[in-house]
FIPABA-878825 format. One line per field, with one value per residue (C-alpha): residue number from 1; residue in one letter; x, y, z. Coordinates in nm, 3 decimals. Each point is the difference from the previous one (the first is absolute). Layout:
<nodes>
num: NUM | ... $
residu: A | ... $
X: X | ... $
Y: Y | ... $
Z: Z | ... $
</nodes>
This chain:
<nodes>
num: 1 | 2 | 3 | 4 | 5 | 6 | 7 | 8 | 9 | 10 | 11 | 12 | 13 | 14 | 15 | 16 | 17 | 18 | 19 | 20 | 21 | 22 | 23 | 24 | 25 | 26 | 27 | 28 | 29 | 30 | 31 | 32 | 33 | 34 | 35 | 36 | 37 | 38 | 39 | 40 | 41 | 42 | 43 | 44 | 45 | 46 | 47 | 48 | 49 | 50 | 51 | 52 | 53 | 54 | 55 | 56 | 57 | 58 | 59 | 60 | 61 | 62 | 63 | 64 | 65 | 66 | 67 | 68 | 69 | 70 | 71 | 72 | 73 | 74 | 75 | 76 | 77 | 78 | 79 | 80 | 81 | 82 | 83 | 84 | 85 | 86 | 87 | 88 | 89 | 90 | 91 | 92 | 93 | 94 | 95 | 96 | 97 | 98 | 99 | 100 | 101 | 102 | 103 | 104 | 105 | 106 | 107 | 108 | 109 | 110 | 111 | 112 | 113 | 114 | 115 | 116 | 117 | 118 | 119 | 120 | 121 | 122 | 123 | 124 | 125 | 126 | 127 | 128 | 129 | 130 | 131 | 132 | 133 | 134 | 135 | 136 | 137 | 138 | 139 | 140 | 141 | 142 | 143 | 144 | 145 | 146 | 147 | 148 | 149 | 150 | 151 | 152 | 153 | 154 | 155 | 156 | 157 | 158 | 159 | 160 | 161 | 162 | 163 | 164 | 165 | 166 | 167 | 168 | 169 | 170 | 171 | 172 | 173 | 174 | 175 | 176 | 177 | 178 | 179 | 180 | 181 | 182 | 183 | 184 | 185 | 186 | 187 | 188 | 189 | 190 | 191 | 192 | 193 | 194 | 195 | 196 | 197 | 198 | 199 | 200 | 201 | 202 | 203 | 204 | 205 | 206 | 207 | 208 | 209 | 210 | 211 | 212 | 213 | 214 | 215 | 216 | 217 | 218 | 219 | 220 | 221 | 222 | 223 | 224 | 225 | 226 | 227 | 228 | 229 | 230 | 231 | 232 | 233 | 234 | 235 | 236 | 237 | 238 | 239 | 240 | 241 | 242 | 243 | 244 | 245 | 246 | 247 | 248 | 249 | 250 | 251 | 252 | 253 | 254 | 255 | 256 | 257 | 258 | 259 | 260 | 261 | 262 | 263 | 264 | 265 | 266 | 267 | 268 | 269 | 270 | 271 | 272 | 273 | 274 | 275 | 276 | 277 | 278 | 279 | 280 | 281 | 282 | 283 | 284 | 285 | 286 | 287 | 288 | 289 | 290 | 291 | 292 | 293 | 294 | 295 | 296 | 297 | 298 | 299 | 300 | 301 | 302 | 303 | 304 | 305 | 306 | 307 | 308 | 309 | 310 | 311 | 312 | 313 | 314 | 315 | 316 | 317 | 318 | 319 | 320 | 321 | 322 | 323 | 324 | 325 | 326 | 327 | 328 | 329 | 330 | 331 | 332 | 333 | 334 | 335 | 336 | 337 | 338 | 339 | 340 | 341 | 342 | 343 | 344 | 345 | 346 | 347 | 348 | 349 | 350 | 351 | 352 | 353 | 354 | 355 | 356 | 357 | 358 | 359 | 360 | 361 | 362 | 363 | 364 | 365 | 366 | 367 | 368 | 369 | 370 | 371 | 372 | 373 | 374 | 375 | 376 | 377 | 378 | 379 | 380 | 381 | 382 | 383 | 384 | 385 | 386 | 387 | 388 | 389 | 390 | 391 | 392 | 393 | 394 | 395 | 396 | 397 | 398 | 399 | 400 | 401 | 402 | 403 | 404 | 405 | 406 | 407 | 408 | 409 | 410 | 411 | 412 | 413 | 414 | 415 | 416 | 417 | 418 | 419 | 420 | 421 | 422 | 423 | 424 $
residu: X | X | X | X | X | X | X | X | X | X | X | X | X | X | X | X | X | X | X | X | X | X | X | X | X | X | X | X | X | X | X | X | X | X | X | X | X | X | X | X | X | X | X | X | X | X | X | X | X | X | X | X | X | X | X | X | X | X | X | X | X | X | X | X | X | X | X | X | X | X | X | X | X | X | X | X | X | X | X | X | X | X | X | X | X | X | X | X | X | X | X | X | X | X | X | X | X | X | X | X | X | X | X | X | X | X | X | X | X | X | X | X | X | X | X | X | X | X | X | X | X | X | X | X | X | X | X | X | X | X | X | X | X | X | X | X | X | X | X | X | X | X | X | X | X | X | X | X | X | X | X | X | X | X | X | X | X | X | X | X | X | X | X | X | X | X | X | X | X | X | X | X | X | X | X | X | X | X | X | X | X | X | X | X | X | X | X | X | X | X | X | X | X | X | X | X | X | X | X | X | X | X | X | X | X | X | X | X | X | X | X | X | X | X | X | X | X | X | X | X | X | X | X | X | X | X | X | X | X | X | X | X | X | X | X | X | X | X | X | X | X | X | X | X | X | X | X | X | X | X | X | X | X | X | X | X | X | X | X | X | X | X | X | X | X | X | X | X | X | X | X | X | X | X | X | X | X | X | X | X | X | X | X | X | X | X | X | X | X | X | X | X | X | X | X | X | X | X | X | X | X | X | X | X | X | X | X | X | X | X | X | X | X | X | X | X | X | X | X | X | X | X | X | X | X | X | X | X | X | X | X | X | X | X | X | X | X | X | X | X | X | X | X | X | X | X | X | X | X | X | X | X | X | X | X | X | X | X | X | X | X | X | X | X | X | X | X | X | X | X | X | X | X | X | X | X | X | X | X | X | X | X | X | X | X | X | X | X | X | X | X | X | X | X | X | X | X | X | X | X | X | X | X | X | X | X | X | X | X | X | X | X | X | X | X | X | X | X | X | X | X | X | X | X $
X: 12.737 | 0.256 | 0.123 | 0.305 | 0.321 | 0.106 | 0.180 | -0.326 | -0.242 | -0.248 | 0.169 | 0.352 | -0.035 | 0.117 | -0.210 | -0.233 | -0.004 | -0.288 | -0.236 | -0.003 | 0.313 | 0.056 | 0.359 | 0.223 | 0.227 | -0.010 | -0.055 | 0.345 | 0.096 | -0.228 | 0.125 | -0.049 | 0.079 | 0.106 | 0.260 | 0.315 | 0.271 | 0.362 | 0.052 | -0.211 | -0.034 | 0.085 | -0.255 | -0.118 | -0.253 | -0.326 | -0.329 | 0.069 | -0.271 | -0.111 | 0.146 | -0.327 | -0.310 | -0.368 | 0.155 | 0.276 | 0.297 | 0.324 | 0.115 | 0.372 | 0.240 | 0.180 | 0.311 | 0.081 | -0.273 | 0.204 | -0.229 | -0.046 | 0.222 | 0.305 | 0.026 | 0.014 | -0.364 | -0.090 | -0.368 | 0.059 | -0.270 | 0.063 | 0.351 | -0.169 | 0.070 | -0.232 | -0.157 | -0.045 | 0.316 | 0.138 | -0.224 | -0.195 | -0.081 | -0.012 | -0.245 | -0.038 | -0.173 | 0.059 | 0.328 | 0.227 | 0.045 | 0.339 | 0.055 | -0.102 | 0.355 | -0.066 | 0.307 | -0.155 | -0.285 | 0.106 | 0.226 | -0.325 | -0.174 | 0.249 | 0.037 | -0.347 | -0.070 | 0.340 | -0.136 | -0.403 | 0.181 | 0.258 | -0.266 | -0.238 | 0.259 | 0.070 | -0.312 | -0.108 | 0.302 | -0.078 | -0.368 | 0.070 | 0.320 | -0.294 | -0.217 | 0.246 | -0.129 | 0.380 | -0.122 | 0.258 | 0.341 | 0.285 | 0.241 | -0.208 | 0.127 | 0.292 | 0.253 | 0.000 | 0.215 | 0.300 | -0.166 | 0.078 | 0.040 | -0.359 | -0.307 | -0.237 | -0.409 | -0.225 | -0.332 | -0.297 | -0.345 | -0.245 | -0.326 | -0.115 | -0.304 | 0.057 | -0.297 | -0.153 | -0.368 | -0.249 | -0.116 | 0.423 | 0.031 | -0.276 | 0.056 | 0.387 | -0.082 | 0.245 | -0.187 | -0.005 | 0.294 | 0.168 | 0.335 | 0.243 | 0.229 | 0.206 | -0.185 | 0.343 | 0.370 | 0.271 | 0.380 | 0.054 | 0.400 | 0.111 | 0.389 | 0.178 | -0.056 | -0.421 | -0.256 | -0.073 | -0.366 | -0.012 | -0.322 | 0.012 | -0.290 | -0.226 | 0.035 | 0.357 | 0.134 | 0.249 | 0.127 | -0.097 | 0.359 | -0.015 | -0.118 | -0.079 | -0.389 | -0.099 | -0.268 | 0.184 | 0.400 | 0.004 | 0.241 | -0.115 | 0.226 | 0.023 | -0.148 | 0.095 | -0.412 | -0.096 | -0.304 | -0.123 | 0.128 | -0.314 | -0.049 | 0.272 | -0.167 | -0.273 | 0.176 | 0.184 | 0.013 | 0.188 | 0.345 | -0.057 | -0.086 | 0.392 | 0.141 | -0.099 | 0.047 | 0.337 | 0.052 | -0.075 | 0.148 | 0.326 | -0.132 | -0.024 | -0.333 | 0.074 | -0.392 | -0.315 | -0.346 | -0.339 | -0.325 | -0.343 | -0.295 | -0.239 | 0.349 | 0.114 | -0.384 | 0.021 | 0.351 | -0.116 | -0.323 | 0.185 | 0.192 | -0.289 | 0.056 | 0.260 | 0.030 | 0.080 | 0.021 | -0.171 | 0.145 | -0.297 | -0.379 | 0.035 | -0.346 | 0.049 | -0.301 | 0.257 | 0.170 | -0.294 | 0.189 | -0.144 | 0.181 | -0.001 | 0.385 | 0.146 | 0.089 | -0.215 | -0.016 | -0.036 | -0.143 | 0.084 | -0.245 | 0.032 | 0.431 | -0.057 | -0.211 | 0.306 | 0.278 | -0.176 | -0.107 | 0.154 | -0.247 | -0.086 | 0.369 | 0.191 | 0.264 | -0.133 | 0.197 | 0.248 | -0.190 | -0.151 | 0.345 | 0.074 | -0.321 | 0.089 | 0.317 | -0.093 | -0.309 | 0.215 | 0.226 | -0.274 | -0.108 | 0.328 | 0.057 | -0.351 | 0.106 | 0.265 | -0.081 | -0.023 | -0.421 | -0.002 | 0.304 | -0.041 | -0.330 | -0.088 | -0.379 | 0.145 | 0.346 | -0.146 | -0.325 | 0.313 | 0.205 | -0.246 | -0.166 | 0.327 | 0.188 | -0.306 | -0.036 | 0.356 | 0.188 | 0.382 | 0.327 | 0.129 | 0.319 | -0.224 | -0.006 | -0.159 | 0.243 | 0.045 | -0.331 | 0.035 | 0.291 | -0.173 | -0.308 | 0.241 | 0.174 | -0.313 | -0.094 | 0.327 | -0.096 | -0.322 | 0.191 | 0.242 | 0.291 | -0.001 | -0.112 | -0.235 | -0.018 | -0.159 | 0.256 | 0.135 | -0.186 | 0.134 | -0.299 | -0.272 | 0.031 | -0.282 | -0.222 | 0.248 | 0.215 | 0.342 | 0.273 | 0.282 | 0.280 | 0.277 | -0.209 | -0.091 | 0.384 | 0.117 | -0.284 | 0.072 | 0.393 | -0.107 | -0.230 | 0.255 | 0.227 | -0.218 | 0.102 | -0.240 | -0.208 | 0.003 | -0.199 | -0.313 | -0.308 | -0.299 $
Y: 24.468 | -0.291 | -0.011 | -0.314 | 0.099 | 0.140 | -0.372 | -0.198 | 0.214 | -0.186 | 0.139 | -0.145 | -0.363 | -0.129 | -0.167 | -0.228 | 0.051 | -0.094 | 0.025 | -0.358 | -0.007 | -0.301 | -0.013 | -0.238 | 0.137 | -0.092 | 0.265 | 0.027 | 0.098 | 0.265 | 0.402 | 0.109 | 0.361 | -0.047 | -0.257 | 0.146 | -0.209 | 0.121 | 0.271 | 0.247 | 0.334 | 0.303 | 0.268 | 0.192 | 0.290 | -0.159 | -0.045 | -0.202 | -0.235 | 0.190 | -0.153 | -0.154 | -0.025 | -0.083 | -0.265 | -0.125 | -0.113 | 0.168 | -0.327 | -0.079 | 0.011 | -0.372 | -0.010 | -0.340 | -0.171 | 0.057 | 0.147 | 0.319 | 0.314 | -0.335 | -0.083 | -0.360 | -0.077 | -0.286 | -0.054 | -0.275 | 0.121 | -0.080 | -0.199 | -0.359 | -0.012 | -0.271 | 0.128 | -0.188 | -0.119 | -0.379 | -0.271 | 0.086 | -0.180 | 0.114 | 0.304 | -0.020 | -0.327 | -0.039 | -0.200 | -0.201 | -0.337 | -0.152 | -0.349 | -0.334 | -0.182 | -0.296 | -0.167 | 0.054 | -0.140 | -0.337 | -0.082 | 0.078 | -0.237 | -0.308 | 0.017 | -0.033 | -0.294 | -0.171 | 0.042 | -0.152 | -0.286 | -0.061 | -0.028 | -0.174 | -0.290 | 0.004 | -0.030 | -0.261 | -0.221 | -0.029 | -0.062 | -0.280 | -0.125 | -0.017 | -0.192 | -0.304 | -0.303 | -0.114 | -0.327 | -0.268 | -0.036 | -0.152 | -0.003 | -0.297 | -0.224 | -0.239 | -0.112 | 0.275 | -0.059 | 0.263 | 0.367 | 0.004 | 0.306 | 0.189 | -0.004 | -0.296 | 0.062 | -0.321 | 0.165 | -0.224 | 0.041 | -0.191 | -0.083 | 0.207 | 0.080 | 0.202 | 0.326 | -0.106 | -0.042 | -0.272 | 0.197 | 0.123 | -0.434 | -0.058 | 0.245 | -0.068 | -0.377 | -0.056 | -0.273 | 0.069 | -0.234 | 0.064 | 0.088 | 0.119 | -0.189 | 0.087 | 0.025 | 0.121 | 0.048 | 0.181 | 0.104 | 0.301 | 0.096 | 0.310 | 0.139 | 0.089 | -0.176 | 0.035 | -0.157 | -0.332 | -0.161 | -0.341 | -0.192 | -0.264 | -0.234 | -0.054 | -0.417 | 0.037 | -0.347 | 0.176 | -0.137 | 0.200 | 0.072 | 0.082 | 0.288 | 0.248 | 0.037 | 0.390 | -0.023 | -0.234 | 0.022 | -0.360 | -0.165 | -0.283 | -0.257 | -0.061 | -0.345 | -0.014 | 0.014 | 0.092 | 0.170 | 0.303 | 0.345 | 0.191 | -0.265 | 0.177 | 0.295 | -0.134 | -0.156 | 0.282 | 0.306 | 0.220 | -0.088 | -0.334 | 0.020 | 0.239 | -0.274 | -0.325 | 0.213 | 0.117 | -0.358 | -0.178 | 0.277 | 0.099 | 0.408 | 0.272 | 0.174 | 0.355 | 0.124 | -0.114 | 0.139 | -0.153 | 0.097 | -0.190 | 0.018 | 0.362 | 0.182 | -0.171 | 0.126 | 0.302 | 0.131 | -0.083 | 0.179 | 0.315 | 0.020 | -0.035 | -0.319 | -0.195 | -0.097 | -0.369 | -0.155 | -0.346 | -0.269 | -0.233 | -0.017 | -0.126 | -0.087 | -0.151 | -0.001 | -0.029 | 0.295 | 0.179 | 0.079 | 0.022 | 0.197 | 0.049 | -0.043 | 0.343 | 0.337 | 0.128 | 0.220 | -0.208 | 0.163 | -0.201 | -0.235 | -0.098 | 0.010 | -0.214 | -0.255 | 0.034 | -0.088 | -0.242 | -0.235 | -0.324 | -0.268 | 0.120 | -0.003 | -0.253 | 0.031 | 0.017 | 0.163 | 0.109 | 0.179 | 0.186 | 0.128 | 0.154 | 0.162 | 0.096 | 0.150 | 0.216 | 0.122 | 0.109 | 0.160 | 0.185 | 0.102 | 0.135 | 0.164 | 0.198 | 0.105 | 0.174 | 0.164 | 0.402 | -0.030 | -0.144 | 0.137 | 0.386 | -0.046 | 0.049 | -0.119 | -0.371 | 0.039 | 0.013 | -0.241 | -0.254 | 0.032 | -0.012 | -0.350 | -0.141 | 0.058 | -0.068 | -0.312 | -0.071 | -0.263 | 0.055 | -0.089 | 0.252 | 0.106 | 0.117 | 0.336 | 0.250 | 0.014 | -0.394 | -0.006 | 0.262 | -0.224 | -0.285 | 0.134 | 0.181 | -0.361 | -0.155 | 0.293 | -0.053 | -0.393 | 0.093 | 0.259 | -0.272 | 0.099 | -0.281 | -0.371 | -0.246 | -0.363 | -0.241 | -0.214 | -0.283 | -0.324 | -0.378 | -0.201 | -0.098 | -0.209 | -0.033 | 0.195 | 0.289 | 0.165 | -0.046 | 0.248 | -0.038 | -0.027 | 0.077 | 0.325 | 0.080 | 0.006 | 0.223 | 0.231 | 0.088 | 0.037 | 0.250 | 0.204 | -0.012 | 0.123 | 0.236 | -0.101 | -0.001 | -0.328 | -0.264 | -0.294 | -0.007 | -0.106 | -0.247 $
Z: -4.581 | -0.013 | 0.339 | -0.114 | -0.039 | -0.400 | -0.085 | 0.153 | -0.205 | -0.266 | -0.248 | 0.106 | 0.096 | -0.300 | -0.275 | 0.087 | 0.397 | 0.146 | -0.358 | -0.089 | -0.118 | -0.176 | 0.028 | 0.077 | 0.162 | 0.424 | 0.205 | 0.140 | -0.340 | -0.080 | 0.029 | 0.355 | 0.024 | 0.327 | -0.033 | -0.158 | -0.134 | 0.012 | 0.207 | 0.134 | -0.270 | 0.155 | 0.034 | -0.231 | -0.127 | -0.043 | 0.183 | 0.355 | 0.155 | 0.301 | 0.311 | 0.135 | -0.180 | 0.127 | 0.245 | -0.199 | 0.159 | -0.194 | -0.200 | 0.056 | -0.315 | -0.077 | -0.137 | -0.216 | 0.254 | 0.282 | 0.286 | 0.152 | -0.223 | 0.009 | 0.365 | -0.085 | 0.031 | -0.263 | -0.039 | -0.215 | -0.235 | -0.380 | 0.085 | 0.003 | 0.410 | 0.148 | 0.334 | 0.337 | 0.036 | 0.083 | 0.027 | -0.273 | -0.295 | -0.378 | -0.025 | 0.387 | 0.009 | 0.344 | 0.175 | -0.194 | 0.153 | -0.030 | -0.244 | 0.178 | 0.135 | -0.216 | 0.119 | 0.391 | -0.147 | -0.121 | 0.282 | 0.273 | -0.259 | -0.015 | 0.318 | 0.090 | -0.216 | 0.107 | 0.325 | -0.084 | -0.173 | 0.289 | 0.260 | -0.213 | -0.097 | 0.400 | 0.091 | -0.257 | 0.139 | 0.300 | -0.045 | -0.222 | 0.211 | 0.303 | -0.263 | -0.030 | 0.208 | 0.111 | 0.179 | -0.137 | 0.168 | -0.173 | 0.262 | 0.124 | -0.290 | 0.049 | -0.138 | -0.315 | -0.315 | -0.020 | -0.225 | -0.322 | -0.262 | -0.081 | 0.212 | 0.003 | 0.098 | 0.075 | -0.143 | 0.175 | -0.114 | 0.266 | -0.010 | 0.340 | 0.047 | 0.248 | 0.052 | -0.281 | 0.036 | -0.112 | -0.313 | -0.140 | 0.091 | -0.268 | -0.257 | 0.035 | -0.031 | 0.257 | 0.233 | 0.389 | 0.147 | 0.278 | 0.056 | -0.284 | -0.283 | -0.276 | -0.345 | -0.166 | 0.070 | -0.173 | 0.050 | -0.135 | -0.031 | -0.067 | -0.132 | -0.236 | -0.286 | -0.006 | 0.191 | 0.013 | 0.086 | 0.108 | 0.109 | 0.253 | -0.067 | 0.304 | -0.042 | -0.007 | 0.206 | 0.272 | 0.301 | 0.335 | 0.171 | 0.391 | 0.118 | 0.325 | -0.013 | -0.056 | 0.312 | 0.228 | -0.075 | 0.073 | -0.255 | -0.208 | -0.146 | -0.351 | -0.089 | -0.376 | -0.021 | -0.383 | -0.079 | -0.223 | 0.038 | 0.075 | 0.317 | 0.132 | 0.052 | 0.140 | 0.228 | 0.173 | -0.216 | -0.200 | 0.218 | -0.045 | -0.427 | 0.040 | 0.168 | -0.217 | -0.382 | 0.169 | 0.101 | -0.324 | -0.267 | 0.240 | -0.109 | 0.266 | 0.002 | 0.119 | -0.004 | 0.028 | -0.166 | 0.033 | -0.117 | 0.064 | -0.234 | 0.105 | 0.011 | -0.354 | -0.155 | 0.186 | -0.178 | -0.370 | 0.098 | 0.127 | -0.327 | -0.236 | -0.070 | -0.231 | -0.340 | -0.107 | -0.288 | 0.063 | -0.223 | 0.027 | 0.089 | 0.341 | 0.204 | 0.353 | 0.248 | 0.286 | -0.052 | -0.147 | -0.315 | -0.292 | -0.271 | -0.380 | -0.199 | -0.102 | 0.217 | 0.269 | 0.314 | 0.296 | 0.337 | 0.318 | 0.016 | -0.365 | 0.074 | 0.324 | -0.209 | -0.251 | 0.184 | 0.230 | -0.334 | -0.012 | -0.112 | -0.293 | -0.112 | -0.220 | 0.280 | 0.244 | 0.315 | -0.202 | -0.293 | 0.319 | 0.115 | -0.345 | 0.002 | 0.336 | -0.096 | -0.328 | 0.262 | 0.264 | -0.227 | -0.242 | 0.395 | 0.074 | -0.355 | 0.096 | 0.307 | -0.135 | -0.215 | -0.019 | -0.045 | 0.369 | 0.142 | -0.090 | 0.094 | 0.374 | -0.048 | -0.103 | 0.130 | 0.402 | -0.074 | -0.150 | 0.262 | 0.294 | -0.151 | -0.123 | 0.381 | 0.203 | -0.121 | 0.000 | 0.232 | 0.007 | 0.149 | 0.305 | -0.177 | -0.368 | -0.037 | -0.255 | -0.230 | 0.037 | -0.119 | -0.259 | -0.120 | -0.049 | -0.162 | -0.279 | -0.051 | -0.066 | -0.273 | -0.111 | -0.072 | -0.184 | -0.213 | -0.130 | 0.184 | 0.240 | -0.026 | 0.143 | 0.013 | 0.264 | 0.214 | -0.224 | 0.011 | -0.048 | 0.057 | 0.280 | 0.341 | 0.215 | -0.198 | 0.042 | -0.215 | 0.007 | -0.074 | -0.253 | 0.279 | -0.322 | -0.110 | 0.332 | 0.147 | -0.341 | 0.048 | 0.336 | -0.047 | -0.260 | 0.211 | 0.295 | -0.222 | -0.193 | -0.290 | -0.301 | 0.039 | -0.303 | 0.173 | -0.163 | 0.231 | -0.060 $
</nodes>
């Protein structure tokens, strides 16, 4: 006995129906008695499905899908309607999340790397402003010339041994004496029209003007007492070395930089040393130098050795400031360049050797410095010139400066104007 209703028998469910049909047609589409497209037929003769059979529940009519005998119901079968409403993903996945702000993004980014950098750079400055040993004090100079156009730096490399113990003293070949002197000064002047570099021989004859002593402020008389530069320093310091080159050239030094010799090997070891291109084989047991002609890398005892050599030259004193000068500015030229600038593993190591070590005037600040060390590059790359202070002759054993030369060259530099005195 078939208790389904006449359009669910076997016999009716269309071809195929659940025997394996292989059909393919979806389901949806198949002939479903039941579902009536169109509207409903009217009754008629013919055998009727009994209203309930062996637990059947009556099956509602559907007319064109739309629920319950047209009341509006929409079961959304076989119209392509996607169940489970909004948040959902294709197929129901599961909730749809809405498109990243990019632009939201970005900003939050920048921001936070403006703000990194910011801090950083802040941060750096003032550790490295706190590094500077600001110990010499120009306003204790008398009797200054007038300033002139540009900036001029007296760059002083002494031979302090200051901290340095018994075994840096031997490998450095430095000796033990006491005290300090200059092994090397420069005027470096700044402007306009480039950088110029100009060495100032330590046997230069100069006469020692009055002064006010650093320590005492006691005034001493000038005497019209000659003697050699570096003895000035010796005497009574950096003020007093300001006071007898401003003296004897009429030039206003606006800064003052000195480094002694552990600071000097310290800075070319921090950079990875420095490339020269030696024009000679130089050997001096003095100095400890001992190197072969052509281009090499230098580390700071080899660079110290280097710029220290002066017996083994033709020239003597003055082949030792031109070495002197192309070192200083192959230094600088390292220094700043992207490799140890961009780099925060030689940047700080630089910096903390180069400003420990360090002695400078009270008014020098960062950027002072950061001024001069791009001049100096400047005068290695070719934009700038050096030349050691024009020489006439001897007296006493000392060298004496071309008064004519020396006059022109500084009313050049006062004026910044480019410089066409040519040095020794």
């Amino acid at each position: 006995m078939n208790d389904w209703p006449e359009g669910w028998s076997g016999d009716n469910r269309g071809s195929g129906y659940g025997r394996g049909s292989a059909s393919a047609r979806p389901e949806s589409a198949r002939v479903m008695r039941q579902v009536r497209r169109g509207a409903t037929p009217p009754p008629g003769p013919g055998p009727s499905a009994p209203p309930y059979g062996a637990g059947v529940p009556q099956q509602p009519s559907y007319t064109d899908g739309q629920g319950y005998g047209g009341d509006g119901y929409d079961s959304g079968y076989n119209t392509g309607q996607v169940y489970g409403g909004g948040g959902q993903g294709p197929g129901g996945q599961g909730p749809v999340r809405p498109a990243p702000n990019w632009r939201r993004r970005i900003k939050w980014t920048a921001i936070t790397v403006v703000t990194v950098l910011v801090v950083t750079t802040v941060g750096t400055y003032f550790w490295a402003d706190s590094k500077l040993n600001r110990e010499v004090d120009l306003s204790k100079v008398i009797e200054r010339p007038g300033a002139g156009e540009g900036t001029n730096y007296l760059i002083v490399g002494s031979d302090s041994r200051e901290g340095m113990t018994d075994a840096q003293k031997k490998d450095l070949h430095t000796g033990s004496a006491e005290g300090k002197r200059t092994d090397s000064m420069m005027i470096l002047h700044t402007g306009d029209n480039g950088a110029t570099l100009i060495s100032l021989p330590r046997d230069s004859d100069v006469e020692i003007p009055s002064f006010v002593g650093s320590e005492s402020g006691k005034k001493y008389p000038g005497t019209g007492r000659h003697t050699k530069l570096n003895a000035a320093y010796a005497e009574d310091g950096p003020e007093l070395l300001v006071r007898t080159i401003e003296h004897n050239t009429g030039l206003r030094l606006d800064h003052y930089v000195e480094i002694g010799f552990s600071g000097f090997a310290n800075i070319v070891d921090a950079v990875g040393g420095v490339e020269m291109d030696i024009p000679q084989d130089i050997k001096d047991k003095k100095s400890g130098a001992d190197f072969q002609k052509g281009k090499q890398t230098l580390n700071g005892e080899e660079a110290l050795a280097f710029v220290r050599t002066r017996y083994a030259l033709a020239g003597s004193d003055l082949d030792r400031t031109k070495n002197q000068q192309k070192f200083l500015s192959a230094l600088a030229s390292q220094v700043a360049t992207p490799s140890t600038v961009l780099n925060p593993f030689k940047l700080y190591p630089t910096m903390g050797a180069g400003l420990d070590s360090l002695v400078v005037d009270k008014d020098m600040g960062l950027f002072d410095l950061a001024s001069m060390f791009w001049a100096m590059k400047s005068v290695s790359g070719g934009d700038g010139t050096s030349m050691n202070m024009p020489i006439s002759g001897s007296v006493g054993g000392n060298l004496k400066w071309d008064d004519a030369k020396v006059k022109k060259l500084v009313e050049e530099l006062k004026n910044d104007e480019k410089v066409t005195v040519s040095g020794n």
